[in-house]
N, C-alpha and C positions, 0 to 999 in steps of 0.2 A: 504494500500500500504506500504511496506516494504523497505528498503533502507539499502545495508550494509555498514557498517561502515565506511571504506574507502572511499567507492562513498558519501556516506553522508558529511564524513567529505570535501571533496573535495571541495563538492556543497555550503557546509555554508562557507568554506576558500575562495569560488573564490567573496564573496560579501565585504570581506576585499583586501584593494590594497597591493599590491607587496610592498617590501622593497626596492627594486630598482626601485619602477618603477617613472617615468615622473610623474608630477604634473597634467598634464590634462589626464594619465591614472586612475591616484589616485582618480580623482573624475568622473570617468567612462565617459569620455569627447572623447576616442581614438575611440569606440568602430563604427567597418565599417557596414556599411548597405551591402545587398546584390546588390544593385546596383554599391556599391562603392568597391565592394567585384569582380563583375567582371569586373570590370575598369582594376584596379590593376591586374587581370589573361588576359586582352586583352594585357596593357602594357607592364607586364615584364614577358608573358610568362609560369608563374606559374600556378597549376592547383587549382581551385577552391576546395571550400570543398563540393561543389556539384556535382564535375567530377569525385573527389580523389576518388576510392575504399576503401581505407585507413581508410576514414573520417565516415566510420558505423560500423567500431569496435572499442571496447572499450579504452578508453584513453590512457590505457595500454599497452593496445595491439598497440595503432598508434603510442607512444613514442617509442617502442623495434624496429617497425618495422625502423622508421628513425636512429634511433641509427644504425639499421642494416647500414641501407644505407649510413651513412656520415663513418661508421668504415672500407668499403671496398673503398672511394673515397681514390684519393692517392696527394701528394703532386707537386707540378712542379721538385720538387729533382727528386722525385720518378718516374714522367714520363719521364725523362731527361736520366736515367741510363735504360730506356727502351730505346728511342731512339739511346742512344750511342750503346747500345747493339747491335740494329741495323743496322749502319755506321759504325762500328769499328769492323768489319767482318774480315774473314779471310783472304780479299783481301791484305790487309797492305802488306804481307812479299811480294807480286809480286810487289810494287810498286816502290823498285830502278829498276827493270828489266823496267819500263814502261820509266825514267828517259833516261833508254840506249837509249830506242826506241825512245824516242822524246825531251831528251834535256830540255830547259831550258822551252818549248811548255807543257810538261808532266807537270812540275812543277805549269804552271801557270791554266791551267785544272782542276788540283786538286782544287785550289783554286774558281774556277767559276765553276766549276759543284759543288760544296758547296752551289753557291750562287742559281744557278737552284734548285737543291733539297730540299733545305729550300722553296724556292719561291713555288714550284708547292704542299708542304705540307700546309703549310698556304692560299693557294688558294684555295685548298679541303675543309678545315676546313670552310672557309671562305663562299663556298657555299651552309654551313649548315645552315647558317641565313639567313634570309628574313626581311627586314623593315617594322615596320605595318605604319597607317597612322599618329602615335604620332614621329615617327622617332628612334624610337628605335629597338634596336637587337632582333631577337625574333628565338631561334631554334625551326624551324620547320621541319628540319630532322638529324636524329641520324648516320645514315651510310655512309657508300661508295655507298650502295645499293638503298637506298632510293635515293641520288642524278641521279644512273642512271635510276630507275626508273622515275623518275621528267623528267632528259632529252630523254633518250630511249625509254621511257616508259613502262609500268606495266608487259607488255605482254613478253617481250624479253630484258629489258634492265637491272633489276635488275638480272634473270636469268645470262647473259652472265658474268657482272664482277663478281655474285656468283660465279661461275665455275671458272672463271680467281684468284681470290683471294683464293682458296681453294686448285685449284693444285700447285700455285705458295707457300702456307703457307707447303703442304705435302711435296711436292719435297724437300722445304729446311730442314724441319726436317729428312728427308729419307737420304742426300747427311750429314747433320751432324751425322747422324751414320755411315755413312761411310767413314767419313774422319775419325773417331774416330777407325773404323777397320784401316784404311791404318796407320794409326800414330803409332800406338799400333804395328802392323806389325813391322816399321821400326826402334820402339825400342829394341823389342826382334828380332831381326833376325833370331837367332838360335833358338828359339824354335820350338817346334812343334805343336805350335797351328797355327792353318790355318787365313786366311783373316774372311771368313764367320763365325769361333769359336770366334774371336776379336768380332767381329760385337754383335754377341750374349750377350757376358759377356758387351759391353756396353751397352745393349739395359736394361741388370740389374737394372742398374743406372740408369735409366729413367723409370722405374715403377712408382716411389712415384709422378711422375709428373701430375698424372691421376685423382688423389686427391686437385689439384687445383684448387683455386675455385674466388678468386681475383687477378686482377692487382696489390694490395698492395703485397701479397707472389710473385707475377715474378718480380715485379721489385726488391725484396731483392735476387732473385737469380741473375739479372741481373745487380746490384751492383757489386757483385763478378765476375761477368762474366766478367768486366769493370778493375777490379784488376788484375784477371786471363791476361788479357789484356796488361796492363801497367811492370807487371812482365816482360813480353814478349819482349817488348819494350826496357825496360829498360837493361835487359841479352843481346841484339844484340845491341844497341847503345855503352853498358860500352865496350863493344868489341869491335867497329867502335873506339872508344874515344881510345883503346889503340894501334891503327894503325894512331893516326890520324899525326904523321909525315909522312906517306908517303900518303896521302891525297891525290888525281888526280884533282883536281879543273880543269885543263887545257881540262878534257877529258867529262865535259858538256858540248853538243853540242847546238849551235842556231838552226843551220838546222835540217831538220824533214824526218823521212823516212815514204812517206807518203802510202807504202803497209802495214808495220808494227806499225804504230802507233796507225791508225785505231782501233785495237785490246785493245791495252793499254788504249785506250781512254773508249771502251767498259768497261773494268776491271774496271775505275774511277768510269766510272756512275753508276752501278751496285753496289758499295760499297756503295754509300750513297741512297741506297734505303729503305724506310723508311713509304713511303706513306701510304702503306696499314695498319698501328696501327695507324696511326693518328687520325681518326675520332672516333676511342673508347676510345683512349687514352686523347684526349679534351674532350671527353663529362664524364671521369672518373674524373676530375681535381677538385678539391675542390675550387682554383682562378682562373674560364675559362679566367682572364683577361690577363693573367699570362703565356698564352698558345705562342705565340709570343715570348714572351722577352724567355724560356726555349728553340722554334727553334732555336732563336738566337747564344746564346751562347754552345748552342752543337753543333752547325754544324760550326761556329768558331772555336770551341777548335780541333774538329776535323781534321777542313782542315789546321788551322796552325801544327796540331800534325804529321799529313801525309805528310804535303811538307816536313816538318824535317826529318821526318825518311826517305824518300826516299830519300832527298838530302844526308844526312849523308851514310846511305846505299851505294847510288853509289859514291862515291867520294871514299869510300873507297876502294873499289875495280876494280873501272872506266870499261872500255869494258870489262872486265872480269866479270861482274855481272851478275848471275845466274836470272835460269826464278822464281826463288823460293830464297828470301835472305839465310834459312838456309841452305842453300848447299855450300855456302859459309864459313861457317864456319868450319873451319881444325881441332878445336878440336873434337873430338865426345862425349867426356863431355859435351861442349856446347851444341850441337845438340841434344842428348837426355832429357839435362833439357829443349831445348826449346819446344823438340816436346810435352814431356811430361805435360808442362804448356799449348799448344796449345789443347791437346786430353781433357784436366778439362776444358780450354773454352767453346771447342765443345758440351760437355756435359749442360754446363751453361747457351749454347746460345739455345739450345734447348727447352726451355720451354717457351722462347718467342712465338714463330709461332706454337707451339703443342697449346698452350693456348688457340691462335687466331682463330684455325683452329678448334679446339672443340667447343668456343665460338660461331663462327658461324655455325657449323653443328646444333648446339642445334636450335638456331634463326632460323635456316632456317626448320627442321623437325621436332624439340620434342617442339612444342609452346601450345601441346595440340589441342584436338576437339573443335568445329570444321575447327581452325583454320590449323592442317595441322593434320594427318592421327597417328602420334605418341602423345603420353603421354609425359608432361613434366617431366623433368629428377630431381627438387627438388621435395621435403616434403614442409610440409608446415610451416616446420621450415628452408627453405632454404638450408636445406642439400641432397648429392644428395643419390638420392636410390640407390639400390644394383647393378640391370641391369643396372643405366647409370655409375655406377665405372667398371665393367663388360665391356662396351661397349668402355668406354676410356681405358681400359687395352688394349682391344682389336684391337685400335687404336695405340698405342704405338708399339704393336708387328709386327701389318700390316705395317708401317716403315720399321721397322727389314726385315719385312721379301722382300718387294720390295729391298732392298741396297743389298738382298744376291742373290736373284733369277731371276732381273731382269740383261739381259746382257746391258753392254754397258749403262748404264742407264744414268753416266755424260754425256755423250756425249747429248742425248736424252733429259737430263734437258739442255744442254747448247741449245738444241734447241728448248723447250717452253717455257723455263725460258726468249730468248731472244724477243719472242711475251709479254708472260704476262706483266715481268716484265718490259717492255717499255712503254707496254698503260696503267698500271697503277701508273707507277711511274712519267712519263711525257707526255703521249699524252693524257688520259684521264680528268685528270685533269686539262690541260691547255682547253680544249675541253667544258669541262663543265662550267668550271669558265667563258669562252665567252660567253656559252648559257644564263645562268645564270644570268649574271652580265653585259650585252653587252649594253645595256641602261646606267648604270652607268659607267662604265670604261673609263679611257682617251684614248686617239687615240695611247700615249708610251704605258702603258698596255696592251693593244689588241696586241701591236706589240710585246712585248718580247712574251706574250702566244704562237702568232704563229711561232715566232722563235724557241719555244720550241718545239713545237709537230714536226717543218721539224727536229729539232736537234734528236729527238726522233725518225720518221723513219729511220734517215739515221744509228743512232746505233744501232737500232733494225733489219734492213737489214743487217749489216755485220754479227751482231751474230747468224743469222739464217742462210745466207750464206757461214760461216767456222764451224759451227755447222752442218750444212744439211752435209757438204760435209766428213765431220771427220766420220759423223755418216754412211754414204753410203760405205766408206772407209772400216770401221768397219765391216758391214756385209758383206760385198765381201771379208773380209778378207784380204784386201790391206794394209800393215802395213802403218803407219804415218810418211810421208816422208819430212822432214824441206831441204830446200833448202840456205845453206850459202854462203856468197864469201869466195873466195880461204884463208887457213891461218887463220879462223877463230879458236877460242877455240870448239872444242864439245863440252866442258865441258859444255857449255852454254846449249844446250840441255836437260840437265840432269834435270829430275822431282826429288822432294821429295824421299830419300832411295831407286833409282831406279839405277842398274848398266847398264853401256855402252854399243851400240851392235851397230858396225859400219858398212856399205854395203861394204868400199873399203877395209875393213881387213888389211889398215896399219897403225893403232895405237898403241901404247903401252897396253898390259894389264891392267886392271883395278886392283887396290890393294885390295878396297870392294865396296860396295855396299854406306856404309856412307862415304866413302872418295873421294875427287874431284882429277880427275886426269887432269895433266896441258897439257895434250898432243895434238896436231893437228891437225885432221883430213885432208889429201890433197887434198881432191876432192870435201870436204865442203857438203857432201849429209853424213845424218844419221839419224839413225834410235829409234825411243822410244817407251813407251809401250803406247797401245791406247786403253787398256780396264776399267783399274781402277784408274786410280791417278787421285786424284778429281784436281791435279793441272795443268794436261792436254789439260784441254778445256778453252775456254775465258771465261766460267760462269760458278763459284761454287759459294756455299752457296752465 
């Protein structure tokens, strides 16, 4: 019998003790029996080296393989600038418009539907564990999918939120290439490149994304995306900060308009949705302990960062506040560096939910024979083959090409984005965490859960029912009619680089398309465009 060198030396090295090691390793005192071997994998979860795959090849080879796996775990930074990435959306610039609508009520929303969407993400997370009978935490499932199979079950329940998480991760990658055409549009006005030529030449810049293969590379692009962000921020506040003597404090309202606030409220919940990365994003963490204290303080930073700006926002420019902050601003220097900063966001936040939405195509169809009908998409160096970079290309462009071909498509996401995105950001979850956990929970716990889920139908009804109705509008061809009292600004009407078209024809001319005009309208009825401005509908991105 033959022994190479290396394995040899190994074998004579492992009857000498470590240099570090403990005094009762030292005299070979630690060493577990297999009894004691699956104690230890009952209690904390771990998988035996009798289960492991791993554990029947070569030393070598199972050292490369864990290297692999702890070099793509990410840090709680690193999952934290994912989550911001996704609460610090491009809802922000509507949210002094929401201040008009509801006052000092808007302000305090923001700050508790923070405290909802943190709450129903850690309740998710939460009923990934099960207690065995030593009292300890033990994951025993890894998904969103797996939870609803457990509660729905096998047949139809995994199936459904599949579907719901899938078109809700495409529609947002689809709607940020097309806010990136609309942006792009309203920079160059004059050119002669079209919406659907924008849409393309962005679609450029999201090629390399298809090459993606860890959490650790999106969260560094979601860093930036977080920057891209704060820039943004920072260019319309230093603005608000040089108007702030004429400041309108007096013109935050208590009272609530309760046909239009409904809306804004939508807009609130909607920004901080987040749910759907959670469960891979906890089970990616290197400290799952770690996974709480990181919901914490990002959905804090965030909702104290949002009341600011929308407060600052409206103050500054009080009932005159646009449904979009940058329309507001008189310079067009300002406007095109913002918009310009906002189209590299849009770009930035994209690989978030493209990631997501690959990652589970893969899990749910290329797992291999005979587990599903496709070949897995790695080698067996974990890198992917040729047809699965092929197939994610190919997915990058099918995006592109739905933002160009399909009509009316905001409209259309603002009406199954207001389904998905409800039940799975707060009716499901509260939903499960009762099934789940309804033996252990206090009798306040049950109660806020089911607070949640009636809070979750009622804004999942409105957005389906001013969504259905925009969208019926739309193909009847019935332009989009806002209805004001007398004396209002039109201006207020006005979307993103969109010029005025008023029904009573006695307004002032519009000067351009980026400038706000301060004019009137007398009869308070006017008219805007109802086919592309992603800022149109109560749900974008």
């Amino acid at each position: 019998m033959t022994i190479s060198i290396p394995r040899g030396f190994r074998y004579i090295r492992s009857y000498f003790p470590a240099w570090n090691a403990t005094k009762e390793e030292r005299m070979n005192f630690a060493k577990c029996s297999d009894s004691e071997t699956e104690l230890s994998v009952f209690t904390n979860g771990t998988v035996s080296s009798k289960e492991n795959p791993s554990s029947n090849l070569p030393d070598f080879e199972e050292e490369k393989t864990n290297s692999r796996i702890d070099k793509n775990k990410i840090t709680e930074w690193e999952a934290g600038w994912n989550i911001t990435n996704a609460i610090q959306g491009m809802f922000i610039v509507s949210f002094p418009y929401a201040v008009l609508q509801g006052g000092y009520w808007a302000l305090f929303s923001i700050l508790f539907v923070a405290y909802i969407c943190c709450h129903t993400g850690k309740i998710l997370v939460d009923c990934l564990y099960e207690e065995n009978t030593y009292g300890t935490r033990v994951r025993v499932r890894s998904s969103y999918v797996d939870i609803a199979n457990h509660v729905l079950g096998s047949r139809f329940g995994g199936k459904i939120v599949n579907c719901a998480q899938l078109i809700e991760l495409l529609m947002t990658c689809i709607l940020y290439v097309l806010l990136c055409g609309d942006l792009l549009t309203g920079i160059f006005p004059d050119s002669p490149v079209d919406l659907s030529s924008w849409i393309m030449i962005s679609t450029v810049f999201l090629l390399p994304c298809a090459f993606l293969q860890s959490l650790k590379s999106v969260s560094f692009l979601s860093f930036w995306c977080s920057m891209a962000h704060m820039v943004i921020n920072v260019i319309i506040i230093i603005y608000c900060l040089t108007r702030a003597s004429t400041w309108k404090f007096d013109e935050v309202q208590i009272k609530i308009n309760i046909w239009t606030f409904p809306i804004s409220l939508g807009i609130v919940v909607f920004s901080y949705t987040s749910q759907i990365f959670v469960p891979t994003l906890e089970g990616n963490l290197v400290n799952q302990a770690k996974f709480n204290c990181m919901m914490h303080w990002t959905h804090i930073a965030a909702a104290v960062f949002k009341t600011l700006f929308a407060y600052i926002g409206f103050v500054t420019w009080g009932m005159d506040t646009l449904e979009v902050i940058t329309n507001n601003l008189s310079s067009p220097a300002f406007k095109v560096s913002v918009n310009t900063f906002l189209v590299i966001k849009a770009l930035l936040s994209y690989p978030l939910p493209y990631f997501a939405a690959a990652d589970l195509m893969e899990a749910t169809f290329f797992r291999g024979k005979p587990v599903t009908v496709f070949p897995v998409c790695v080698d067996n160096d974990h890198k992917l083959k040729v047809w699965a970079v092929a197939l994610r290309l190919a997915l990058v462009i099918f995006t592109m090409l739905l933002a160009i071909f399909i009509p009316h498509f905001s409209i259309l996401m603002g009406l199954i984005g207001s389904f998905t995105g409800t039940m799975l950001s707060l009716i499901w979850p509260c939903y499960f965490h009762l099934y789940i956990k309804w033996k252990e929970l206090k009798w306040y716990s049950k109660f806020v859960d089911i607070c949640i889920i009636i809070m979750g139908v009622f804004v999942g009804g409105i957005g389906i029912y001013y969504s259905g109705r925009a969208l019926i509008n739309a193909l009847n061809g019935i332009p989009e009619v806002h209805s004001r009292p007398l004396g209002l600004l039109y201006s207020e009407l006005v979307l993103l680089n969109e010029p005025f078209v008023c029904n009573c024809d006695k307004t002032s001319a519009v000067e351009s398309s980026l400038m706000i005009s301060g004019s009137s309208c007398e009869t308070g009825y006017c008219r805007t465009r109802t086919d592309r401005s992603p800022y149109s509908f109560n749900r974008f991105i």
